[in-house]
C-alpha positions in Angstrom: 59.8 120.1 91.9 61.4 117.0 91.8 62.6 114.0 93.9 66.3 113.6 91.9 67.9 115.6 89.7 70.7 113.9 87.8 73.2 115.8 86.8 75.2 114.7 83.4 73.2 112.2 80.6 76.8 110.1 80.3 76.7 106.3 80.5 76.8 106.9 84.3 74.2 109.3 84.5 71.6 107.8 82.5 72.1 104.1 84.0 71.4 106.1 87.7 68.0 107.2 85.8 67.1 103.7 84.9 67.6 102.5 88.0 66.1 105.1 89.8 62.7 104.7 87.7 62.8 101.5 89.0 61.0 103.7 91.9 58.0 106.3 92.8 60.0 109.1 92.4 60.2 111.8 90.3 63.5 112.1 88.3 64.8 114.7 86.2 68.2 114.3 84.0 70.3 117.8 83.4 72.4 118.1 80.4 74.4 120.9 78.8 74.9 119.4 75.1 72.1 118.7 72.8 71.8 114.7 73.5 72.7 111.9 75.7 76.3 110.3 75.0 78.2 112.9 74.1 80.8 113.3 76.2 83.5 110.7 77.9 80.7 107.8 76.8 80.9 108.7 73.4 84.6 108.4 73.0 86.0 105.9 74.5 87.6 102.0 74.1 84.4 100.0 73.9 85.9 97.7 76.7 83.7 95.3 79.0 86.6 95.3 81.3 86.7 91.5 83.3 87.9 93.3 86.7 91.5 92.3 86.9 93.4 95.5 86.4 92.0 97.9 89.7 93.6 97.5 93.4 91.6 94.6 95.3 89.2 95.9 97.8 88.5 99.2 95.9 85.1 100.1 94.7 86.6 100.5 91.0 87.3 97.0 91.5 84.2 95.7 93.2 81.6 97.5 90.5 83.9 96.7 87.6 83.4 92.8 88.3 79.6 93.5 89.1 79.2 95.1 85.8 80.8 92.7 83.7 78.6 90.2 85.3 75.5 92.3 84.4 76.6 92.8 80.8 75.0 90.4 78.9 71.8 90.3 80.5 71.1 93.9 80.2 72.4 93.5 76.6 69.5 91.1 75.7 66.9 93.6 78.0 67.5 96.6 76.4 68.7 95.1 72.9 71.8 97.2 72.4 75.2 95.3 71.2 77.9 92.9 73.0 79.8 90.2 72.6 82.0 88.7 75.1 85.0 88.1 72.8 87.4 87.8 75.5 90.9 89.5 76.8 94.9 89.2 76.4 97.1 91.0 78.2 100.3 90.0 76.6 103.9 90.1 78.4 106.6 90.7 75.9 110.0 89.9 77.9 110.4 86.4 80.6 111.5 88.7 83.1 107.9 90.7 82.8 106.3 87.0 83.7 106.1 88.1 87.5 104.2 90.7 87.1 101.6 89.2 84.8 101.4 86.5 88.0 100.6 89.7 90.0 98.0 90.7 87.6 96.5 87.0 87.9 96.4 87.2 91.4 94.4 90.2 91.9 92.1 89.4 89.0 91.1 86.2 91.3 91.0 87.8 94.7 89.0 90.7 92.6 86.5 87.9 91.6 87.1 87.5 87.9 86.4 83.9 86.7 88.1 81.6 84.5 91.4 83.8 84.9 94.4 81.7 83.1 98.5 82.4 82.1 99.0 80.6 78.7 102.3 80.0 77.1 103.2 81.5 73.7 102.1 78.2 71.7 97.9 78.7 73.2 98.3 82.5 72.5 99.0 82.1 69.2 96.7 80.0 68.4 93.7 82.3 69.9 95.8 84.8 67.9 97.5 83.9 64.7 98.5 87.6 64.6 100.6 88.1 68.1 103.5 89.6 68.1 107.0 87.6 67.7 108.5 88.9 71.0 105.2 88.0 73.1 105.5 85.0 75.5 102.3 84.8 77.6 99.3 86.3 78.4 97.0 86.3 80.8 93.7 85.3 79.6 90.3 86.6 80.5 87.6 84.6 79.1 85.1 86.6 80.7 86.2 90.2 79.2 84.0 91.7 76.3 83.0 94.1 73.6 80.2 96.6 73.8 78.9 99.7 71.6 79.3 102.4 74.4 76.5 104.6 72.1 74.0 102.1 72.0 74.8 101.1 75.9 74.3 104.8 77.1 71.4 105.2 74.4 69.3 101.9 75.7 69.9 102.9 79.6 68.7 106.7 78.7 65.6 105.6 76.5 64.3 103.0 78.7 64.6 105.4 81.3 62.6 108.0 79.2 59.9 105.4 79.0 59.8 104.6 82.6 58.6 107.9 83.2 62.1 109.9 83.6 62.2 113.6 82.5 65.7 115.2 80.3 66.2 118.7 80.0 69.1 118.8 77.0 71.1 122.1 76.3 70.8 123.1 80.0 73.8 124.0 82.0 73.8 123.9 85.7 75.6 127.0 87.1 75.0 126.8 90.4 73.1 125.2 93.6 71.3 126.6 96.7 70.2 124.7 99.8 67.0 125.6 101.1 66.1 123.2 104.3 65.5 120.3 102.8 65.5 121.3 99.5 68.5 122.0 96.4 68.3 124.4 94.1 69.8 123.4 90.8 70.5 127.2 89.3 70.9 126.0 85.4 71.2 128.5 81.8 67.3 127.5 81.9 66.2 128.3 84.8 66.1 127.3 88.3 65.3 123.3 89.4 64.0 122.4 93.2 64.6 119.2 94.2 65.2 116.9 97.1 68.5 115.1 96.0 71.3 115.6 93.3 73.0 113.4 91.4 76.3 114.5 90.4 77.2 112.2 87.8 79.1 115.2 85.4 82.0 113.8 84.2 85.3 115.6 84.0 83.4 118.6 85.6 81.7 116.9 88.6 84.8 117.8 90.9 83.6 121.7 89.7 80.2 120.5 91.1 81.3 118.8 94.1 83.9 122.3 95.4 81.0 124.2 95.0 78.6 122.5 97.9 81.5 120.8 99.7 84.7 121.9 101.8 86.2 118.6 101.1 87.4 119.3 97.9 87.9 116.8 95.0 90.3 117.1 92.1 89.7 115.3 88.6 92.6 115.7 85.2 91.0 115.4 82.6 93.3 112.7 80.7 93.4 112.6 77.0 92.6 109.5 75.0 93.7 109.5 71.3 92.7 106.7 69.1 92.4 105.0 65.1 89.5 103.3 64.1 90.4 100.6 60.9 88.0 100.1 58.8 85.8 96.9 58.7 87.7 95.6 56.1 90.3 94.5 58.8 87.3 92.4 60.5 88.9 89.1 61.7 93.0 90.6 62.3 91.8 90.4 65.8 89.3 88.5 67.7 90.6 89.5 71.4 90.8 92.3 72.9 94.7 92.7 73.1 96.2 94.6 76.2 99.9 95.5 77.1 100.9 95.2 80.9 99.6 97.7 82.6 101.9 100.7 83.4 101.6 104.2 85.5 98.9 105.3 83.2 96.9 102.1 82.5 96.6 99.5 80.4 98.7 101.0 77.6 97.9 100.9 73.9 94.8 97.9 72.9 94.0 96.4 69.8 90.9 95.2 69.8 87.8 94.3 67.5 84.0 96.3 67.9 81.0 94.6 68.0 80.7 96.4 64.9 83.4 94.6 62.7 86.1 97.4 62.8 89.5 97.2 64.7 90.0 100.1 67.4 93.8 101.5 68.3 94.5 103.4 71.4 94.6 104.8 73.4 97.5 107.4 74.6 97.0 109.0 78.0 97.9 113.2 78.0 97.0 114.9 81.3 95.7 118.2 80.4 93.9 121.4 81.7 91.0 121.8 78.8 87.9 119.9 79.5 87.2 120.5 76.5 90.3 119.7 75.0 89.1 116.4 72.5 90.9 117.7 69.6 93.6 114.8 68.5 97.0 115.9 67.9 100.2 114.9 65.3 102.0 113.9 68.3 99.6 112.0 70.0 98.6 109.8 67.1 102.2 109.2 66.6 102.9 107.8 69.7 99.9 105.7 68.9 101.1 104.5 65.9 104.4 104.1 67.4 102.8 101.8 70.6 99.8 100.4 68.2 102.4 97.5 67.0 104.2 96.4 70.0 101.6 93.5 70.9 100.7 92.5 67.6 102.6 92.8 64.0 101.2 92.9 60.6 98.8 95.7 62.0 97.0 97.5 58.9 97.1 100.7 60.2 96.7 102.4 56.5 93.4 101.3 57.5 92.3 103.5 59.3 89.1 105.7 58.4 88.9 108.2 61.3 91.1 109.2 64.3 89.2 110.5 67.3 90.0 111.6 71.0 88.0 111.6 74.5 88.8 112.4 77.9 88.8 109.9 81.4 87.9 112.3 84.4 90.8 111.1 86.3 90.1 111.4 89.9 93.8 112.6 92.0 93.5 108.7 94.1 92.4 107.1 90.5 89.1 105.5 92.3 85.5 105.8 91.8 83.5 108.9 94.1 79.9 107.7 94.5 78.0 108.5 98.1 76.3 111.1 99.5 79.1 114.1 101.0 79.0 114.1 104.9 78.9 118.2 104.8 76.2 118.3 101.8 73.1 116.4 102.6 70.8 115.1 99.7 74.2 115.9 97.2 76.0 112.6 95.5 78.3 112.0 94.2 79.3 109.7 91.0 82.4 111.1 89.9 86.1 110.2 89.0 84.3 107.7 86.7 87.4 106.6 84.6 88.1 103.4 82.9 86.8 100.8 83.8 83.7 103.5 83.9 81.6 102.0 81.1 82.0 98.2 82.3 80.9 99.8 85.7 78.1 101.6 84.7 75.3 99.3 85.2 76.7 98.6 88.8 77.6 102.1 89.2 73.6 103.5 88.3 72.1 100.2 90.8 74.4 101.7 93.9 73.3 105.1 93.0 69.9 104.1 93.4 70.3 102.3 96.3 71.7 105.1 97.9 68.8 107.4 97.0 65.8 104.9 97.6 67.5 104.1 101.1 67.8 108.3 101.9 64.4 109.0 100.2 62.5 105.8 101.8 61.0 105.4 98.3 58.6 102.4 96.9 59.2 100.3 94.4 57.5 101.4 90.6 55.3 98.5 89.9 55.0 99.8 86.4 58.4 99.5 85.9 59.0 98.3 82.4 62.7 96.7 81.9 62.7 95.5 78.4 63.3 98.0 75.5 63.4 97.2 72.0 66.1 99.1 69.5 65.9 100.1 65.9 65.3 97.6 63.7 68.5 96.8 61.6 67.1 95.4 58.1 70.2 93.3 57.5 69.7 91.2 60.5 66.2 89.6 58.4 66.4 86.7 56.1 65.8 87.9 52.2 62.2 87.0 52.4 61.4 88.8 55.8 63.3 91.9 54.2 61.4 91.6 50.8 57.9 91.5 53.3 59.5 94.9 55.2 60.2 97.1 52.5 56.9 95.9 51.0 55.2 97.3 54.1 57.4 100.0 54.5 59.4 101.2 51.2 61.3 103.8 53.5 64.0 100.3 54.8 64.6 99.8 51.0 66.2 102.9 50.5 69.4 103.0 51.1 70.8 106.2 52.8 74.7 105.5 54.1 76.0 103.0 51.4 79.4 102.3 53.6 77.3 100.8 56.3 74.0 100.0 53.7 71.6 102.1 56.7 68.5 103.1 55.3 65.7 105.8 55.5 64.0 103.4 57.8 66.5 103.4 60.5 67.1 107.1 60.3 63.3 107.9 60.9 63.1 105.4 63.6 65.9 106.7 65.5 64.6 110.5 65.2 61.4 109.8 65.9 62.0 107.8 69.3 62.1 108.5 73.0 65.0 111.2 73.2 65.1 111.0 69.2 68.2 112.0 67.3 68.0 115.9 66.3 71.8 116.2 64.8 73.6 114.0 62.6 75.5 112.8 65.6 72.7 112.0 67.0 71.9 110.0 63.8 75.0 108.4 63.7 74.9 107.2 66.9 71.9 105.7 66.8 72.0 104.2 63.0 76.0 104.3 62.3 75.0 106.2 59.3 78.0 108.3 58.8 80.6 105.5 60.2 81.6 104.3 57.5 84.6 104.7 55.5 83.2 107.7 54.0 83.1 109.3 57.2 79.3 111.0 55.9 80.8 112.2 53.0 78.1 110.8 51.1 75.2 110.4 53.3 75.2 113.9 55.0 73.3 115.6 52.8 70.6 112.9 52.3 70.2 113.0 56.4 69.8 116.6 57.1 66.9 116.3 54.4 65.5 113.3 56.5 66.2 115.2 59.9 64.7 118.4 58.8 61.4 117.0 57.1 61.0 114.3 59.9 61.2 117.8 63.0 59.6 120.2 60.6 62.1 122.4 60.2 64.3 124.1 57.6 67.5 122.2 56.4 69.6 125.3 57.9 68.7 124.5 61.4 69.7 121.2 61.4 73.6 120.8 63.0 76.3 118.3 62.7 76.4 118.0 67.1 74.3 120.9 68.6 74.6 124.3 69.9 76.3 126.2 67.2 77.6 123.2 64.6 75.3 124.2 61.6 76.8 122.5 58.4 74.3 124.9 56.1 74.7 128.7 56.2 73.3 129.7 53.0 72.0 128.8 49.7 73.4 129.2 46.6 71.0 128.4 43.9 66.7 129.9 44.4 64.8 127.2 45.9 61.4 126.1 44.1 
């Protein structure tokens, strides 16, 4: 029996849960896959939008800007990485100049600070690569980089800590109301509860038609995108943005707080919400788009391609209340771009909402700060040397494209809500980022995974569910 049960462990869902421990209630977290972050939060443009691009007055709007101004506080709380690099969004032809003006406009009555239109001379000095045609830009000062893994895995772990329960590979099928009670019918087994949190992604208009006979609609919209490798560190140091058209904000460039320079995305409406596979003709139109705001771009560079979806809600704005004919239901859905910005205002109206309907007191054992795996190459030489001494397990040297070692690996499977798939590795170390793509390292970190859980190699899977990379042996085993 529980107080809240959250449905999805997205960026979305698992801020909710912080925020919600930040109460006496008892909070449980659903999710079908095998770990947080691995659906729309795991695939997506890194963006710490500044708040100029939704319609003034909307709630898209309104959260974006409070979630930007959040940003680098909870970055420094719960240690996971950000930079506010700043924005262009680039206008190409004179005639084009109005509507960056319009753009201006509703980026100060939206609340954005600092907000500027610079001529072609400033913008090319902020960036040496523009393109020739580009003219002006609008400049966002305030705009920013993030690592949506390490956002989504800080919010979920902290949450863990604060006393929040996760139920991984559990799919909810159904719901009853009993009274005052939900019944959350899932492929484990029934949940009671007092309130839902329907915060499931490109399904949670599924989960919404089922309780409510206002019905909502979300496309899932396909994202397909080109990550360079780190070697292109520096070709960028904005994030670049075309004017924004029918289907958003076009093709970026942009650096990650990470060193590597991200392409994309294109925007595909489709029926499969499942459909992340990337396609020849959606990486051509990337590749075809990718050069328009910039020129010189090294797009030989590029070490992986990769797609995700936006739940793309039919009057593109953010759902989040409780439903008038579904009592103790919420919703937090239609969470498309600028979702990830959002999130941390997103999870604090969430909670509102429940603390208000549930009357509950605040957790005086709240904990807010949370500390992340310790990255070796941050230390000076001697505090290294005086690691490895301690530990010999950090000077062993496990991914050689992004130097992550045995360390890191153990510490990231062995904390709250550890990593039990080399996803889940990767996520949490980057081991398997690199340009190798795990090529190398793969092997080395199902040995670590499997010794670290105590279980044969054979179980361990690339993602989950069914995705075992060993299916036999070939040679006896001594």
């Amino acid at each position: 029996m529980y107080d809240v049960v959250i449905i999805g462990a997205g960026v979305s869902g698992a801020a909710s849960a912080r925020e919600l421990s930040k109460y006496k209630l008892k909070v449980c977290v659903v999710e079908k896959e095998e770990d947080v972050c691995c659906g729309t939060s795991k695939a997506n443009s890194a963006i710490a939008h500044a708040g100029f691009d939704a319609e003034s007055g909307s709630l898209m709007a309104k959260l974006n800007v409070e979630g930007s101004q959040m940003m680098e506080g909870l970055s420094k709380e719960l240690d996971f990485p950000y930079k506010k690099n700043g924005s262009l969004v680039v206008c190409l032809r004179e005639e084009e100049i109005p509507n960056l003006e319009e753009l201006y406009e509703r980026g100060v009555k939206n609340g954005v600070k600092d907000l500027r239109i610079i001529n072609r001379k400033e913008l090319e000095e902020l960036e040496p690569n523009i393109a020739d045609e580009a003219v002006a830009a609008l400049y966002a000062p305030t705009g920013g980089i993030v690592c949506p893994f390490g956002m989504n895995i800080a919010f979920a772990e902290n949450a863990a800590c604060n006393g929040v329960e996760f139920k991984f590979d559990t799919e909810v099928t159904g719901f009853e109301r009993n009274g005052d009670l939900w019944t959350v019918k899932t492929s484990q087994g029934d949940i009671e509860t007092r309130y839902v949190v329907n915060a499931a992604g490109v399904y949670a208009d599924q989960f919404h038609n089922m309780v409510s006979e206002k019905k909502l609609h979300i496309t899932p919209r396909r994202g397909d995108y080109c990550l360079l490798d780190r070697s292109t560190e520096g070709f960028v140091t904005h994030t670049i943005f075309q004017l924004p058209g029918k289907y958003g904000k076009g093709v970026l460039v942009t650096p990650t707080v990470h060193g590597n320079t991200l392409v994309g995305p294109t925007a595909i409406d489709i029926e499969d919400r499942e459909g992340t596979n990337t396609t020849q003709a959606g990486i051509d139109e990337l590749i075809g788009k990718a050069g328009t705001t910039v020129k010189g771009l090294p797009i030989r560079q590029v070490i992986t391609s990769f797609a995700g979806l936006r739940a793309h809600e039919d009057g593109h704005e953010f759902c989040i209340g409780e439903l008038e004919d579904a009592k103790g239901f919420i919703d937090c859905a239609g969470i498309e771009s600028p979702g990830l910005t959002s999130a941390p205002a997103i999870g604090k109206m969430v909670a509102e909402i429940v603390k208000d309907l549930a009357g509950a007191e605040e957790n005086p054992d709240f904990v807010a700060e949370r500390k992340g795996i310790l990255d070796p190459k941050a230390l000076s030489n001697e505090e290294r040397a005086k690691l490895i001494q301690e530990n010999p397990a950090y000077g062993n040297i496990i991914c050689r494209c992004e130097m992550i070692t045995e360390g890191e690996i153990i510490d990231a499977i062995n904390r709250p809500l550890g990593a039990k798939s080399l996803d889940g590795v990767k996520r949490r170390t980057r081991a398997g980022m690199g340009r190798c793509q795990a090529g190398f390292c793969s092997p080395r970190t199902i040995e670590i995974l499997a010794r670290e859980r105590g279980v044969d190699p054979s179980e361990i899977t690339k993602s989950g569910g069914n995705s075992k990379i060993i299916v036999g042996i070939n040679k006896d085993r001594i």
